[in-house]
N, CA and C atoms of all chains as a GROMACS GRO file, in nm:
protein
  573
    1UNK      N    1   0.084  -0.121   0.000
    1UNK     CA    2   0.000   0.000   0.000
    1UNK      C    3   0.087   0.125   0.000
    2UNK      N    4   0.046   0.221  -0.084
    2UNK     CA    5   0.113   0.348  -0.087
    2UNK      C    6   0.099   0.406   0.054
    3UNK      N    7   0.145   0.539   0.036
    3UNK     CA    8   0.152   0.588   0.210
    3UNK      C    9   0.020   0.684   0.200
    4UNK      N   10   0.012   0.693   0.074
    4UNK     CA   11  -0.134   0.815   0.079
    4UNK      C   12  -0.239   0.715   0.132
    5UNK      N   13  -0.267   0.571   0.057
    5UNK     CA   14  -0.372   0.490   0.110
    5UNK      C   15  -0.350   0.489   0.283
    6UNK      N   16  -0.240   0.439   0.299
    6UNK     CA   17  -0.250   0.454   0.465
    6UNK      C   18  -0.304   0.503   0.531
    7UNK      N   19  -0.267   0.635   0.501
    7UNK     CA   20  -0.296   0.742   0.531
    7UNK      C   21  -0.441   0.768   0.589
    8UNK      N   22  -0.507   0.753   0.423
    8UNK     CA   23  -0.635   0.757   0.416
    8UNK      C   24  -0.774   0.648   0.531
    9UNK      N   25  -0.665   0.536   0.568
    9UNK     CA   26  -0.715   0.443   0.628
    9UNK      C   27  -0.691   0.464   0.739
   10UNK      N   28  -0.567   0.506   0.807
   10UNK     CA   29  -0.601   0.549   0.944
   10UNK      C   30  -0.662   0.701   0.962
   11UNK      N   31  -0.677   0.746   0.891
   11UNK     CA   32  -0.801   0.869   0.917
   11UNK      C   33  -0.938   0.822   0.881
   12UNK      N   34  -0.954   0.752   0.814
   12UNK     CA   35  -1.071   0.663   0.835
   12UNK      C   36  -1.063   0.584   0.961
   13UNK      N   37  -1.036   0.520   0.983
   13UNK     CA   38  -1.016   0.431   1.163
   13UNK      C   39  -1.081   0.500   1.249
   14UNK      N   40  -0.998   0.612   1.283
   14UNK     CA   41  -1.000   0.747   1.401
   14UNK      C   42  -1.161   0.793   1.389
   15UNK      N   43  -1.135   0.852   1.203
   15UNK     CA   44  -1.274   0.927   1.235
   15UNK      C   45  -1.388   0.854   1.247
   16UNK      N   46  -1.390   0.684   1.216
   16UNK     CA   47  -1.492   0.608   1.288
   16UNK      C   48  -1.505   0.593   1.459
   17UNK      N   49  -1.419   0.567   1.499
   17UNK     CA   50  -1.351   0.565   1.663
   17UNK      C   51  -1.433   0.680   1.701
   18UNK      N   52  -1.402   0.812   1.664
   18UNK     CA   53  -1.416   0.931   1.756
   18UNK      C   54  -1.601   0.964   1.742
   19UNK      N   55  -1.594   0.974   1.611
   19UNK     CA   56  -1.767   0.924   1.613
   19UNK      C   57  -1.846   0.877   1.699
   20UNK      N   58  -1.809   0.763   1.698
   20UNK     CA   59  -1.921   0.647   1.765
   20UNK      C   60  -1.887   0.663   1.888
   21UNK      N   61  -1.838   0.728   1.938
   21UNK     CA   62  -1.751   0.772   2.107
   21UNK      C   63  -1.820   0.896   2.151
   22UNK      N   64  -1.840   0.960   2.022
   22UNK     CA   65  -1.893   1.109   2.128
   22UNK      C   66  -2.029   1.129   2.029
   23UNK      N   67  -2.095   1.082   1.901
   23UNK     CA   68  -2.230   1.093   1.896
   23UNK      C   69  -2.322   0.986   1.870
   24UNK      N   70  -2.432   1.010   1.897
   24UNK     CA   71  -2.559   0.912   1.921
   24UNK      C   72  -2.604   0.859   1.832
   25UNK      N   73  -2.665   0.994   1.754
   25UNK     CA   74  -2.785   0.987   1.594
   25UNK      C   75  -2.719   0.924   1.500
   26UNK      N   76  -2.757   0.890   1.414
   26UNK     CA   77  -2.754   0.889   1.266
   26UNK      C   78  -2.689   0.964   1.178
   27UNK      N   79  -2.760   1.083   1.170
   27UNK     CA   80  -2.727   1.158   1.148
   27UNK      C   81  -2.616   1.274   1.144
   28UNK      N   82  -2.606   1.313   1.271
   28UNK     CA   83  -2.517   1.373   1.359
   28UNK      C   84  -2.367   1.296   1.356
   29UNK      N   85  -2.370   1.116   1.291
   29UNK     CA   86  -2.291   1.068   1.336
   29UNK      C   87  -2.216   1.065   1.192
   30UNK      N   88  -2.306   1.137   1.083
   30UNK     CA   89  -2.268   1.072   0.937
   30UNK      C   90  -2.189   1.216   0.956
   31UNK      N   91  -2.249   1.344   0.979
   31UNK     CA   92  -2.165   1.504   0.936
   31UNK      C   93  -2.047   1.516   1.026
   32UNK      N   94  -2.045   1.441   1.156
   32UNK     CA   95  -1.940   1.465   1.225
   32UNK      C   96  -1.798   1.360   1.176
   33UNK      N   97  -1.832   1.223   1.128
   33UNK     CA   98  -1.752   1.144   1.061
   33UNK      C   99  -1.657   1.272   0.909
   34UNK      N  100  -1.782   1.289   0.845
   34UNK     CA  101  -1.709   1.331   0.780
   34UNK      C  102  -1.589   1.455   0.771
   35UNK      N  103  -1.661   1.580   0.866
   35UNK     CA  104  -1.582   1.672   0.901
   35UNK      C  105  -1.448   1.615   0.973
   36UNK      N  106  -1.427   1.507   1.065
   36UNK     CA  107  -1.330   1.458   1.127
   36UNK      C  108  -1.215   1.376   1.013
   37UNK      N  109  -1.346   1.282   0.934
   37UNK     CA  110  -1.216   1.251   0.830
   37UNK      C  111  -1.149   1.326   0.692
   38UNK      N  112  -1.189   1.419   0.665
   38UNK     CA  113  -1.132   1.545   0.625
   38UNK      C  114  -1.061   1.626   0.681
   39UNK      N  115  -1.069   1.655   0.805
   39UNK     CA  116  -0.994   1.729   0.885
   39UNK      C  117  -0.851   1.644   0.886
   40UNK      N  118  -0.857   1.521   0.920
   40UNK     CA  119  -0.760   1.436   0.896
   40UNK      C  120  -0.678   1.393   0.768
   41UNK      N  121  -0.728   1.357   0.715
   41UNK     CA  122  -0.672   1.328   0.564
   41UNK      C  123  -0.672   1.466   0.490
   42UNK      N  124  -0.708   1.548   0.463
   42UNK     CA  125  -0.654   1.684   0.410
   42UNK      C  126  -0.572   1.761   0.486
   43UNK      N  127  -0.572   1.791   0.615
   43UNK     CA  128  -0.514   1.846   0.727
   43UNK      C  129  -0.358   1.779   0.695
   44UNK      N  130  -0.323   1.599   0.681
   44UNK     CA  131  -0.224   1.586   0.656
   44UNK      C  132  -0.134   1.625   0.519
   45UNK      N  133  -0.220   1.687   0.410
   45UNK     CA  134  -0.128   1.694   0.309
   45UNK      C  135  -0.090   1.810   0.282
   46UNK      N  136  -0.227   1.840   0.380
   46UNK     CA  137  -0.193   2.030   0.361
   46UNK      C  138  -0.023   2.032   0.462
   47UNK      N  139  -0.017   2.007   0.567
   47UNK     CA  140   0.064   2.037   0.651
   47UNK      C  141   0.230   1.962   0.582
   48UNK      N  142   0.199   1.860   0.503
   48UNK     CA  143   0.312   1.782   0.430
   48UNK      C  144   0.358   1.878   0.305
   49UNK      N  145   0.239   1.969   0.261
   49UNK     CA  146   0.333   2.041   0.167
   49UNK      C  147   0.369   2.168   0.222
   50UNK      N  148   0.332   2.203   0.374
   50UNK     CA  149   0.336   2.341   0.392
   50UNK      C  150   0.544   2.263   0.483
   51UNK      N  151   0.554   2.170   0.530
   51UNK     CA  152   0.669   2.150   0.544
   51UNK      C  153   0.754   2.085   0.444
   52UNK      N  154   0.746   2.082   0.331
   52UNK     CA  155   0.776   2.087   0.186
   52UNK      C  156   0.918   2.152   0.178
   53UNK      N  157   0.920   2.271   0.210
   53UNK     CA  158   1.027   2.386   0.184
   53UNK      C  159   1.109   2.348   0.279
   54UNK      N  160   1.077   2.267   0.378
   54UNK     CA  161   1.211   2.277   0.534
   54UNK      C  162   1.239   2.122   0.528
   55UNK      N  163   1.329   2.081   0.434
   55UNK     CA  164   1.348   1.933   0.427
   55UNK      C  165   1.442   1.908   0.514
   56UNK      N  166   1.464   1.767   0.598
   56UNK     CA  167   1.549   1.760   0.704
   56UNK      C  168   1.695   1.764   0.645
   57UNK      N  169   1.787   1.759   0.717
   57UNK     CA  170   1.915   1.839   0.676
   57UNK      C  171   1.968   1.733   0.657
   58UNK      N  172  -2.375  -0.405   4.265
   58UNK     CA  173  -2.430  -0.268   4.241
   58UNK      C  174  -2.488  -0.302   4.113
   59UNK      N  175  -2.572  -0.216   4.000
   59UNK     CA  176  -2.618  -0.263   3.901
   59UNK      C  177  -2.608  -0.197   3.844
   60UNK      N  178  -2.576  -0.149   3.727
   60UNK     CA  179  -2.598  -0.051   3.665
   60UNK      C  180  -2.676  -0.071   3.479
   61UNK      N  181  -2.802  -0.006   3.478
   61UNK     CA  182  -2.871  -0.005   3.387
   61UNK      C  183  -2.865   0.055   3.264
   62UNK      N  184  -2.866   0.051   3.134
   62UNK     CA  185  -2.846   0.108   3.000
   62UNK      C  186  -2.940   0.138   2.974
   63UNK      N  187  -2.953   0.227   2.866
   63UNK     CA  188  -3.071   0.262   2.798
   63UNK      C  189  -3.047   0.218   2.647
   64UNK      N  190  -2.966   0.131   2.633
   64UNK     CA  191  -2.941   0.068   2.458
   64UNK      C  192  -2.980  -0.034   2.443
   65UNK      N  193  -2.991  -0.139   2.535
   65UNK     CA  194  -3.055  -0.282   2.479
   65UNK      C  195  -3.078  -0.358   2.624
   66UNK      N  196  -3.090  -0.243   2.770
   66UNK     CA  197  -3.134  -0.313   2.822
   66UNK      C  198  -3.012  -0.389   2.911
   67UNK      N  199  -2.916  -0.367   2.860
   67UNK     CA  200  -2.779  -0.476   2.907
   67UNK      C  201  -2.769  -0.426   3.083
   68UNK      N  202  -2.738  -0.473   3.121
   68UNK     CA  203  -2.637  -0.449   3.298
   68UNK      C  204  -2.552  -0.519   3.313
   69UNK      N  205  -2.454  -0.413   3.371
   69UNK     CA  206  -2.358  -0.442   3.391
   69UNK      C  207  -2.313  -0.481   3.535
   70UNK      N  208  -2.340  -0.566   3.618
   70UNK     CA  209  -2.324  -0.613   3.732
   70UNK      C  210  -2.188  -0.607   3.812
   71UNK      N  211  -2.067  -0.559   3.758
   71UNK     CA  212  -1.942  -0.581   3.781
   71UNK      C  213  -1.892  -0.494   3.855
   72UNK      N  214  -1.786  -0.498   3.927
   72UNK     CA  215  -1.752  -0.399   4.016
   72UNK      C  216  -1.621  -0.245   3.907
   73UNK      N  217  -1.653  -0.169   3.924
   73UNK     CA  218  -1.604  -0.100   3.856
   73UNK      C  219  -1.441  -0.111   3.782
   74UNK      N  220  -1.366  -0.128   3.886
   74UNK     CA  221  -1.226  -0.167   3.804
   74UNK      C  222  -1.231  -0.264   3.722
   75UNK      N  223  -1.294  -0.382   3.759
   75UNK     CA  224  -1.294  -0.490   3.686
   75UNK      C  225  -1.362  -0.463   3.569
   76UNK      N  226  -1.446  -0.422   3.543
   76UNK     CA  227  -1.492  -0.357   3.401
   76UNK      C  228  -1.415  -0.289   3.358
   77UNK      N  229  -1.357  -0.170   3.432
   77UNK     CA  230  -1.272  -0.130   3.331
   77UNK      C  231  -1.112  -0.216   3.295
   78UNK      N  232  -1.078  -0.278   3.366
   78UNK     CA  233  -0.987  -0.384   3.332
   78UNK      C  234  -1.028  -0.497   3.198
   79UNK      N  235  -1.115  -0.497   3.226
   79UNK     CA  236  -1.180  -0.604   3.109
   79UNK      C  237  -1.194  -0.516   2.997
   80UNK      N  238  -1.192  -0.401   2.948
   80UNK     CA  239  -1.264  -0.328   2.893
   80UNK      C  240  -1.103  -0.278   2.823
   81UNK      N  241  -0.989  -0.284   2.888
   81UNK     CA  242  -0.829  -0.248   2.870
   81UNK      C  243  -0.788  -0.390   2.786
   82UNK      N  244  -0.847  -0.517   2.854
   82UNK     CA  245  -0.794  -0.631   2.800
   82UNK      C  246  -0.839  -0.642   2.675
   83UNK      N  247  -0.968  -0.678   2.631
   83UNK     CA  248  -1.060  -0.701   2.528
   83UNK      C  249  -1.133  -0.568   2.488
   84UNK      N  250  -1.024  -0.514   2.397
   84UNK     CA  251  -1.114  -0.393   2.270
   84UNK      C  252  -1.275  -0.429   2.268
   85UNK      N  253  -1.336  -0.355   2.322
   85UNK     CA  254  -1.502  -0.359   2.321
   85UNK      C  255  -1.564  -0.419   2.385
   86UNK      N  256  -1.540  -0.495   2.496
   86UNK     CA  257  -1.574  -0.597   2.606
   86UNK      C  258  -1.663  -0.514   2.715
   87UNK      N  259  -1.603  -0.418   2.700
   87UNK     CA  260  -1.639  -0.292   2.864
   87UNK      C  261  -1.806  -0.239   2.763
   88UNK      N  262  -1.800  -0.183   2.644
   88UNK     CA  263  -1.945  -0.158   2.610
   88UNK      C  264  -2.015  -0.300   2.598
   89UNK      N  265  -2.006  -0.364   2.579
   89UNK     CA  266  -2.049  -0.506   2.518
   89UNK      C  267  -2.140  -0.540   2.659
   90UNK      N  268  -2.038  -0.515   2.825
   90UNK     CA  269  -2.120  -0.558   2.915
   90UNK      C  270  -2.204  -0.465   2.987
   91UNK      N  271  -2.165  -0.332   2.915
   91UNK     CA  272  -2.268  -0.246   2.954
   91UNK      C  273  -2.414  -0.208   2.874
   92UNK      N  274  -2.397  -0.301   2.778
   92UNK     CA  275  -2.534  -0.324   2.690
   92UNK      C  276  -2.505  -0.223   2.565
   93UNK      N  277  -2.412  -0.201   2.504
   93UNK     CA  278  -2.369  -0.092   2.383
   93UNK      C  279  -2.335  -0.167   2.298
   94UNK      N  280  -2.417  -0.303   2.241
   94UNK     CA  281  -2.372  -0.371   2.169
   94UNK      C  282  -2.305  -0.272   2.048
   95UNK      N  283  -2.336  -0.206   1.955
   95UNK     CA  284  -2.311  -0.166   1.814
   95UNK      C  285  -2.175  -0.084   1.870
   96UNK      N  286  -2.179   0.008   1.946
   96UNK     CA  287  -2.056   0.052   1.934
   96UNK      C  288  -1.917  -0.080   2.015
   97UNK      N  289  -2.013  -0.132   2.081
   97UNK     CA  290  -1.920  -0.238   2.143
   97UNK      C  291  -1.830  -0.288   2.002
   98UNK      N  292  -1.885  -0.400   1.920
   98UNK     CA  293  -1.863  -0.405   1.783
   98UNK      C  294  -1.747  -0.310   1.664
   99UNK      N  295  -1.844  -0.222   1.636
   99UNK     CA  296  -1.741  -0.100   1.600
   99UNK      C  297  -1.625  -0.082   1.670
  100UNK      N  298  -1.620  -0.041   1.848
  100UNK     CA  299  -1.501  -0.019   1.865
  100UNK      C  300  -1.389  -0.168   1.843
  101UNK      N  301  -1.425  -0.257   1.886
  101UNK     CA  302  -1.358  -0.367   1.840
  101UNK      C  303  -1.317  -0.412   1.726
  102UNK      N  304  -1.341  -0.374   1.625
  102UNK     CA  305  -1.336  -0.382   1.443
  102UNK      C  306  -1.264  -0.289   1.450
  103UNK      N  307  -1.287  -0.148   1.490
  103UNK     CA  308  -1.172  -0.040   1.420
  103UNK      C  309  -1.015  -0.067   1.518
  104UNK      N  310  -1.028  -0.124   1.629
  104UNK     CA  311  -0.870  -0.122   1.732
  104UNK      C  312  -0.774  -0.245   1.668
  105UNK      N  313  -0.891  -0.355   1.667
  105UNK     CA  314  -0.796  -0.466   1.588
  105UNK      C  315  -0.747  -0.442   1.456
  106UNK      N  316  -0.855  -0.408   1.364
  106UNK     CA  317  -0.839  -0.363   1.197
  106UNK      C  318  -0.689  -0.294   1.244
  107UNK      N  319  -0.693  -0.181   1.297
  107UNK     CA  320  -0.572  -0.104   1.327
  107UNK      C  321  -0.425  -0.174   1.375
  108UNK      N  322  -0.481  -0.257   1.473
  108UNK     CA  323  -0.349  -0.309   1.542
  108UNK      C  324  -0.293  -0.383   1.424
  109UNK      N  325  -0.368  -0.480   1.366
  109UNK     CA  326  -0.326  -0.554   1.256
  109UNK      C  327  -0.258  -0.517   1.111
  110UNK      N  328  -0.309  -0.411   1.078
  110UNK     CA  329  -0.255  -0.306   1.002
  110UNK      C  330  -0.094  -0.298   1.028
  111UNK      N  331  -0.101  -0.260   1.189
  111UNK     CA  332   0.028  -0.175   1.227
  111UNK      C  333   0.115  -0.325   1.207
  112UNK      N  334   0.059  -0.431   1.240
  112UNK     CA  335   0.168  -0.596   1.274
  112UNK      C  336   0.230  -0.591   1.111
  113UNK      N  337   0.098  -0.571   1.010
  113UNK     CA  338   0.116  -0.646   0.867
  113UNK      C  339   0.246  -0.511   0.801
  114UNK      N  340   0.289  -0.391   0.876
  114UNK     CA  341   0.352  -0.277   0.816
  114UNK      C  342   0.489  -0.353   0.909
  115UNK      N  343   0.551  -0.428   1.010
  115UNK     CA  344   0.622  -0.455   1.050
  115UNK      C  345   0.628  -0.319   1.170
  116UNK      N  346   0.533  -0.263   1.221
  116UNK     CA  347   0.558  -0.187   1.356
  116UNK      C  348   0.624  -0.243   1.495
  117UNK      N  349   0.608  -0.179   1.589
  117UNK     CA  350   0.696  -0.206   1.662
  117UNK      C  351   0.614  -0.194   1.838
  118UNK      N  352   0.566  -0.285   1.839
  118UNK     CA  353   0.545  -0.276   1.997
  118UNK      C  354   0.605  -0.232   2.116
  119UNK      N  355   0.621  -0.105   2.088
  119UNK     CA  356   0.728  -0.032   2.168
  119UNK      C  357   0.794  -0.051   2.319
  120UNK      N  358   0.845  -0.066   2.361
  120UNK     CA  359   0.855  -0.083   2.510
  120UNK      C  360   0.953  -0.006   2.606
  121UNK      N  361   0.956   0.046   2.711
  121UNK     CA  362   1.063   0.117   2.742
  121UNK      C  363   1.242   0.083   2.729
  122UNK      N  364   1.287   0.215   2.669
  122UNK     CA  365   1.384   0.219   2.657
  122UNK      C  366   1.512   0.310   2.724
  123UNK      N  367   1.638   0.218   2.809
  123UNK     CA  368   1.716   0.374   2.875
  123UNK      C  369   1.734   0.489   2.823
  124UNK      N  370   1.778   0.584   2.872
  124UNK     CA  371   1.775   0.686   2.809
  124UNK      C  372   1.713   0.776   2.699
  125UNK      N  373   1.582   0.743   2.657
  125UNK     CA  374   1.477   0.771   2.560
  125UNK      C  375   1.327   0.744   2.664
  126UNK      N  376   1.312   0.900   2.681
  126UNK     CA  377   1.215   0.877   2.810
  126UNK      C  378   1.066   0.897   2.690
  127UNK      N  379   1.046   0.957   2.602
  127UNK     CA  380   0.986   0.944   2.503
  127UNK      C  381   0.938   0.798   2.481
  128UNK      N  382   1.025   0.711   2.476
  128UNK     CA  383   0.964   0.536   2.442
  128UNK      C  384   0.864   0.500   2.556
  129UNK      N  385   0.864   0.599   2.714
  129UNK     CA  386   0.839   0.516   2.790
  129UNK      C  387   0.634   0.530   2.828
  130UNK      N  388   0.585   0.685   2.692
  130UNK     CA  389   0.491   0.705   2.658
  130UNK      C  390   0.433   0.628   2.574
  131UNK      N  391   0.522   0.587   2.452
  131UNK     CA  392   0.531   0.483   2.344
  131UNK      C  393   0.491   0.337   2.372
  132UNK      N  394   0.536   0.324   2.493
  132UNK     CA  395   0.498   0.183   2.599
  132UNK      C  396   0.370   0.179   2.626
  133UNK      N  397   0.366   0.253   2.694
  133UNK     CA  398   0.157   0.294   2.726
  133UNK      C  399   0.100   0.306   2.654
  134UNK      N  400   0.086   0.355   2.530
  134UNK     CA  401   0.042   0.322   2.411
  134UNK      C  402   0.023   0.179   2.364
  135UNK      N  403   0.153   0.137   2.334
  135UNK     CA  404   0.152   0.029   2.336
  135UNK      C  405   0.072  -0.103   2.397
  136UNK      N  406   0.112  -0.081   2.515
  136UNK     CA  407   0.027  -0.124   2.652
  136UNK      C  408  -0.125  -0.142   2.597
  137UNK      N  409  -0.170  -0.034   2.602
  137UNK     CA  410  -0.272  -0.004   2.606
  137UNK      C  411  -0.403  -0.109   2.497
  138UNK      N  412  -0.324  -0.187   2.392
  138UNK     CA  413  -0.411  -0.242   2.344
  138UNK      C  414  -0.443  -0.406   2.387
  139UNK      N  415  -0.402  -0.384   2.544
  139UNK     CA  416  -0.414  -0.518   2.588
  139UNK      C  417  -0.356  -0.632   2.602
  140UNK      N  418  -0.492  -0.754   2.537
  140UNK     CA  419  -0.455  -0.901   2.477
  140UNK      C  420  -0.367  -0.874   2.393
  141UNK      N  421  -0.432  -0.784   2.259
  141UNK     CA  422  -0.424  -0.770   2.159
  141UNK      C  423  -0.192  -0.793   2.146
  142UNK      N  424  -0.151  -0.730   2.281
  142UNK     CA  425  -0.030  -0.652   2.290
  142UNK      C  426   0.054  -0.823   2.305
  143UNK      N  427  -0.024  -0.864   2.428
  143UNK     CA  428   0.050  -0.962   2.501
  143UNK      C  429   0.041  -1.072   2.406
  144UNK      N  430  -0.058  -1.095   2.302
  144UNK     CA  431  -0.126  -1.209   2.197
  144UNK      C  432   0.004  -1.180   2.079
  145UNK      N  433   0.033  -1.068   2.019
  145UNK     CA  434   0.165  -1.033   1.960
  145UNK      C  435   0.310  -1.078   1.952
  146UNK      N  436   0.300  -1.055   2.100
  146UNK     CA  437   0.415  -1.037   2.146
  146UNK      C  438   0.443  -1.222   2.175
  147UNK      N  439   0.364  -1.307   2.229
  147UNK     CA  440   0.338  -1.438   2.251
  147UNK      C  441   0.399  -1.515   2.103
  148UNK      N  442   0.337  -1.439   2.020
  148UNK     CA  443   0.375  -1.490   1.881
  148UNK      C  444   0.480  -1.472   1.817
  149UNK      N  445   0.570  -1.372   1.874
  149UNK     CA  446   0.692  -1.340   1.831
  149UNK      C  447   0.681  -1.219   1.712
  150UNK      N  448   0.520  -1.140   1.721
  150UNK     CA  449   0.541  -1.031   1.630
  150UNK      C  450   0.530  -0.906   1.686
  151UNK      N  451   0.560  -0.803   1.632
  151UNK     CA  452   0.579  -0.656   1.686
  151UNK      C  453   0.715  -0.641   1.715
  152UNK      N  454   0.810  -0.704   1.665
  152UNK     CA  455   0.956  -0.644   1.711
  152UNK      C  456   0.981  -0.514   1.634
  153UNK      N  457   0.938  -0.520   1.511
  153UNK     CA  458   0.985  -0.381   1.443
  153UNK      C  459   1.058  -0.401   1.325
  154UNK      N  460   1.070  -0.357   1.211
  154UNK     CA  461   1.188  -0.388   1.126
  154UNK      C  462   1.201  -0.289   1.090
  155UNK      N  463   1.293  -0.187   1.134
  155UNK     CA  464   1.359  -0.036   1.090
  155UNK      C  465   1.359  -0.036   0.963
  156UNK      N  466   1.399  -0.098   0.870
  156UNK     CA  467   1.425  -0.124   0.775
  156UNK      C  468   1.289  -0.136   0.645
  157UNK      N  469   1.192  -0.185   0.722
  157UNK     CA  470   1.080  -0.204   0.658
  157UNK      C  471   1.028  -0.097   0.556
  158UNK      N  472   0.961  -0.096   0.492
  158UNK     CA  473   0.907   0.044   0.388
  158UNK      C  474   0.797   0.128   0.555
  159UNK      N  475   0.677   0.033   0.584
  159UNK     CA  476   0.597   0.057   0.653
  159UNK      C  477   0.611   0.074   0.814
  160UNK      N  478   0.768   0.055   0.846
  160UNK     CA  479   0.764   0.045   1.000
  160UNK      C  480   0.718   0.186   1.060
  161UNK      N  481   0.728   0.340   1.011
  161UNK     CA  482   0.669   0.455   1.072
  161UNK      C  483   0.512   0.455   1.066
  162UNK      N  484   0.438   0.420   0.964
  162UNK     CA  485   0.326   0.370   0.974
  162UNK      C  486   0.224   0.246   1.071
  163UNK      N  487   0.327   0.141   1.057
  163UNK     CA  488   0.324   0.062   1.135
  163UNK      C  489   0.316   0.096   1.262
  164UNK      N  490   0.395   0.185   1.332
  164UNK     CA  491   0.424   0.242   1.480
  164UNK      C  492   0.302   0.301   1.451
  165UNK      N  493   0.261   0.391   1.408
  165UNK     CA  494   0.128   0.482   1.405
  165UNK      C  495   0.014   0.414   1.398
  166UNK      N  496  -0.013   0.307   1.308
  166UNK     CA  497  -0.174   0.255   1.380
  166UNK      C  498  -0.122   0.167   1.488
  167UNK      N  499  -0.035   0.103   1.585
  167UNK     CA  500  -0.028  -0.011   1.661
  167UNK      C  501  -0.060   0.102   1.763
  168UNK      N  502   0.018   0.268   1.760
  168UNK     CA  503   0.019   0.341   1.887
  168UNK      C  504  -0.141   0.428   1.904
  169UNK      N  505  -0.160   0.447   1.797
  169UNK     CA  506  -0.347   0.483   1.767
  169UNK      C  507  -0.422   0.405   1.821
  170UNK      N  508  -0.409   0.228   1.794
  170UNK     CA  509  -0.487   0.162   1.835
  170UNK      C  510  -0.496   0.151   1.994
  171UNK      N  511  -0.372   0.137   2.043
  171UNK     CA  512  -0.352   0.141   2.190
  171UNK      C  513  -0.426   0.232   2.289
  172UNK      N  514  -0.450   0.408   2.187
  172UNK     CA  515  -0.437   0.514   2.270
  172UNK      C  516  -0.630   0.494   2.237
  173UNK      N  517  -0.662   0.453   2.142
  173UNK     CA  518  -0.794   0.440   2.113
  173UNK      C  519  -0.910   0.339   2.239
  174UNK      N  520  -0.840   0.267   2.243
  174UNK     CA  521  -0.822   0.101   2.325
  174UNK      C  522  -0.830   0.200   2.527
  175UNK      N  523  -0.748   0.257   2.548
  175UNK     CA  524  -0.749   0.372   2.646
  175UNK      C  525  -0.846   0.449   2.669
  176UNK      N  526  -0.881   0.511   2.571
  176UNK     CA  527  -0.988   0.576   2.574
  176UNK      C  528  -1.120   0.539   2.551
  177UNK      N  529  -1.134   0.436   2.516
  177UNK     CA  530  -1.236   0.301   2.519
  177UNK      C  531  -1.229   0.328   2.675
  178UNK      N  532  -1.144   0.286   2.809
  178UNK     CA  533  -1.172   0.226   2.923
  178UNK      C  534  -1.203   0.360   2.995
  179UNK      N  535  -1.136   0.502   2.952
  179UNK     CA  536  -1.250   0.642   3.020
  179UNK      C  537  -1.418   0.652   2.988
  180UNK      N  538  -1.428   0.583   2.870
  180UNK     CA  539  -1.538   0.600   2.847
  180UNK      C  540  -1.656   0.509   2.934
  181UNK      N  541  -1.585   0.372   2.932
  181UNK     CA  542  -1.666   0.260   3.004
  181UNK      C  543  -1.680   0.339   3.134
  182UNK      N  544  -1.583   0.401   3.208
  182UNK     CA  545  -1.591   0.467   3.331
  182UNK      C  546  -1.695   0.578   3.347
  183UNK      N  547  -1.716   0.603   3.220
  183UNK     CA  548  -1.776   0.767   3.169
  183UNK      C  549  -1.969   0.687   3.176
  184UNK      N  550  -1.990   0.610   3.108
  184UNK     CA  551  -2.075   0.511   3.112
  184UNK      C  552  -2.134   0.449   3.258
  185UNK      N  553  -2.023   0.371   3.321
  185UNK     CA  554  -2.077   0.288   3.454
  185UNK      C  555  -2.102   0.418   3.506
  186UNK      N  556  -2.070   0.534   3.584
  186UNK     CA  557  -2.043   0.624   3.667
  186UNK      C  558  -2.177   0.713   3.643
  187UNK      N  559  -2.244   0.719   3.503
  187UNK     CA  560  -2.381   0.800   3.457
  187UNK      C  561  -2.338   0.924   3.431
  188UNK      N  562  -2.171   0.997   3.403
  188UNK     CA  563  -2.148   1.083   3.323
  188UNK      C  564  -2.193   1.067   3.219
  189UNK      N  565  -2.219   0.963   3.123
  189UNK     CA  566  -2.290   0.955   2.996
  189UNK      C  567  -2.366   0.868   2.970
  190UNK      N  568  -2.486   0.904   2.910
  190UNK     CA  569  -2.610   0.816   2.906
  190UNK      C  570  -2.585   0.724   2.748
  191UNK      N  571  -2.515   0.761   2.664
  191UNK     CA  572  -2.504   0.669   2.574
  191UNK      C  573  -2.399   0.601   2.516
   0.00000   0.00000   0.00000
């Protein structure tokens, strides 16, 4: 598996985990999944290209 | 003491540590006896899916190390996913292979799953105690 799939799968994991941990509904449980696994999986690539420019020495 | 659910009815009859001990050992055991079947389930599918992940990347069941007081957080993590840790380790897997493509990955879902697995047993506490009704 590439590292992006990984990636993608443990931010999927989590944002199932944290879900089903802190909401109830249906509903509530589908918009908060998703905001969490976006936050996650975009959050990491954003932050991978914003440390892009500072490669280790 | 008894304590009653409002999800399927379940009670949990057990004395509090021991639930949450059971609940540290076996990913999803602690909702399971507090009547939360579905998330019981779920949480148990996403800690193992994870741990197994981290075994099949060659991760590393971390354990304390001298002088690297950092590993000794890494441990509790570790720790933290139980059977799951001691069932591994029994088998001769989780040593780590530095070398591996997947071993930083590997470390990351085995230490996710652990810290997930943890927070599974605040919650059971969060649950028996009637801080949270679901």
């Amino acid at each position: 598996m590439d590292h992006f799939a990984l990636l993608v799968l443990d931010a999927f994991l989590i944002a199932v985990f944290f879900t089903f941990l802190w909401k109830r509904d249906g509903k509530e449980r589908w918009r908060y999944f998703w905001k969490v696994f976006a936050a996650l999986a975009l959050g990491a690539v954003v932050v991978g290209w914003l440390m892009y420019p500072f490669p280790r020495p | 003491m008894s304590r009653k659910t409002d999800n399927d009815g379940g009670v949990a009859s057990l004395p509090l540590p021991l639930l949450m001990g059971l609940s540290w050992l076996f990913p999803g055991l602690g909702h399971l006896l507090l009547g939360r079947r579905l998330r019981a389930g779920v949480f148990a599918g996403v800690i193992v899916v994870a741990f197994v992940v981290g075994i099949l990347l060659r991760g590393e069941l971390i354990l304390p190390r001298q002088g690297d007081p950092l590993s000794v957080l890494a441990a509790i993590a570790a720790l933290g996913n139980g059977c799951l840790f001691f069932l591994a380790k029994a088998l001769g897997l989780g040593d780590g292979v530095v070398t591996a493509p997947g071993y930083e990955y590997g470390n990351t879902f085995l230490l996710t799953a652990g810290m997930m697995n943890l927070l599974l047993v605040l919650d059971v506490h969060d649950i028996a105690v009637g801080h949270k009704d679901f």
